[in-house]
N, C-alpha and C positions, 0 to 999 in steps of 0.2 A: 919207964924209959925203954924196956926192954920190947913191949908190947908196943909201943908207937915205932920204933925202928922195924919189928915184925911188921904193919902195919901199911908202914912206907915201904917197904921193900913188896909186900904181897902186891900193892898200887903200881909198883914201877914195873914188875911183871905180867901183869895183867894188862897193861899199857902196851907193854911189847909183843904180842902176843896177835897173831893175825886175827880180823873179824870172821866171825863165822859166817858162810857165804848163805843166802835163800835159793828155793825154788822159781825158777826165773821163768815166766810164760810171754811169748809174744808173739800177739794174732796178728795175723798178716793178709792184709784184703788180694784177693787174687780174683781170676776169671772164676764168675760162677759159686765165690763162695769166702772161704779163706784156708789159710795154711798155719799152722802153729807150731814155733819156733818151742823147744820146753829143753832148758838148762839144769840142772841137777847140781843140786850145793856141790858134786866134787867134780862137776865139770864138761860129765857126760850130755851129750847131748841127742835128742830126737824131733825130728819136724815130721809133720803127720799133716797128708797132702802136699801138694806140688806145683798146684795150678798146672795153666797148660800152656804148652809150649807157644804159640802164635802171641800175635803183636809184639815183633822182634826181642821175644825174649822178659817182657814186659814180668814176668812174674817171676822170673828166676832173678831176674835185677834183684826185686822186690827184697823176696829173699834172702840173695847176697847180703843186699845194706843191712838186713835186721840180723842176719848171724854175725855181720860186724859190728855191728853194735853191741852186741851180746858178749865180745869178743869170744866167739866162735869159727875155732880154723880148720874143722872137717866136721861133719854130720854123721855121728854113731850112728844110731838107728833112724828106719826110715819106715816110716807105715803109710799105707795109701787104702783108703777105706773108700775110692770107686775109681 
């Protein structure tokens, strides 16, 4: 009895107990190429490229939507490789 009450209790804790989050990547089509949105199981985030500024803004939208989808509400790091 003792071990089935350990048991159920171990189950009801583990139950309660937040998911552990993944590594979140999201490629994002821009001028010329793409941008990649990369989420970090505790939250940090880094997008790597920018696309480019012209067609009113067209790839910063881009990117808005998919950091909010990420729910992502500021960009930690920021790498630009051209």
């Amino acid at each position: 009895m003792r071990k089935l009450l350990s048991g159920i209790l171990f189950l009801a804790c583990a139950a309660a107990l937040p998911a552990a989050r993944n590594l979140e990547i999201y490629f994002i089509d821009v001028e010329g190429g793409q941008s990649t949105l990369l989420v970090s199981p505790s939250g940090e985030s880094m997008l790597v490229d920018t696309g480019w500024a012209g067609f009113n803004g067209r790839d910063a939208g881009r990117i808005a939507a998919a950091a909010k989808a990420a729910g992502v509400k500021k960009i930690d790091y920021l790498l630009i490789t051209h």
